[in-house]
C-alpha positions as CSV (number, residue, x, y, z in Angstrom):
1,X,64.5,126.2,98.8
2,X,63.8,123.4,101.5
3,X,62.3,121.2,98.7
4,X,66.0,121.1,97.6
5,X,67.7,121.1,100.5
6,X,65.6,117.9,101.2
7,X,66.3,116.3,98.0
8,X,70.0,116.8,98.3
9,X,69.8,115.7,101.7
10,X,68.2,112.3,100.8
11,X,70.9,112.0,97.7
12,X,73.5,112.3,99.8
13,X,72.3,109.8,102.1
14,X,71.7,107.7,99.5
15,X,75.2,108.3,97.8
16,X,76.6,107.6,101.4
17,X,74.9,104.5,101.7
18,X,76.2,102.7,98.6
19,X,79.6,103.9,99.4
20,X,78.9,101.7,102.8
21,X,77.7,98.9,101.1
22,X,81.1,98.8,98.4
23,X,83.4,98.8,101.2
24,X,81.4,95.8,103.1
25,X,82.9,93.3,100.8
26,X,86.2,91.1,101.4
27,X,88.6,90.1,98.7
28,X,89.8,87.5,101.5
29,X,88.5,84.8,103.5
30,X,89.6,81.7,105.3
31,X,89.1,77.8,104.7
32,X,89.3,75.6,107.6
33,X,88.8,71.7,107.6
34,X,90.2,68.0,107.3
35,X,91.5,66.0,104.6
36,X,90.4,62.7,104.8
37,X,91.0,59.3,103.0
38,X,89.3,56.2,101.4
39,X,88.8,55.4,105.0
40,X,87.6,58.4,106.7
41,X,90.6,58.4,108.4
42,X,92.7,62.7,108.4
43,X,95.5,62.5,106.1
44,X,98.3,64.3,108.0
45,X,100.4,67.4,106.0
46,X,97.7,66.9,103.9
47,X,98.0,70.4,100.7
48,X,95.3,71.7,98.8
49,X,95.4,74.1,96.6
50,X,92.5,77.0,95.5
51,X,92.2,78.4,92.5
52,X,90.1,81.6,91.6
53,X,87.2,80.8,88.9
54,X,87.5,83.1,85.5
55,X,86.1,86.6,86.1
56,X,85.1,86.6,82.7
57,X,82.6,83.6,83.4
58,X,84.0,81.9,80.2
59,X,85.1,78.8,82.1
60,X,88.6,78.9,81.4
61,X,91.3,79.5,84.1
């Protein structure tokens, strides 16, 4: 009876711990920096734009 009491134990820890690990991801993060020119001088207003890469891995957005 402890024998499974144990294993249980350690499955549920283990079960618990992946759980953890799942939600330590972010879907969102921050991009900080300057646009420069030709010249290295910062190009003021300056846009970029980000696009995801395919999920798929084929390449194609």
């Amino acid at each position: 009876m402890r024998r499974i009491v144990r294993i249980f134990s350690i499955m549920s820890l283990f079960a618990f711990g992946l759980t953890a690990a799942a939600f330590g991801q972010e879907r969102t993060g921050d991009i900080d920096g300057t646009v420069n020119d030709q010249n290295t001088a910062a190009v003021a207003g300056a846009e970029i734009e980000v696009r995801p890469e395919s999920i798929s891995g084929s390449g194609e957005n």
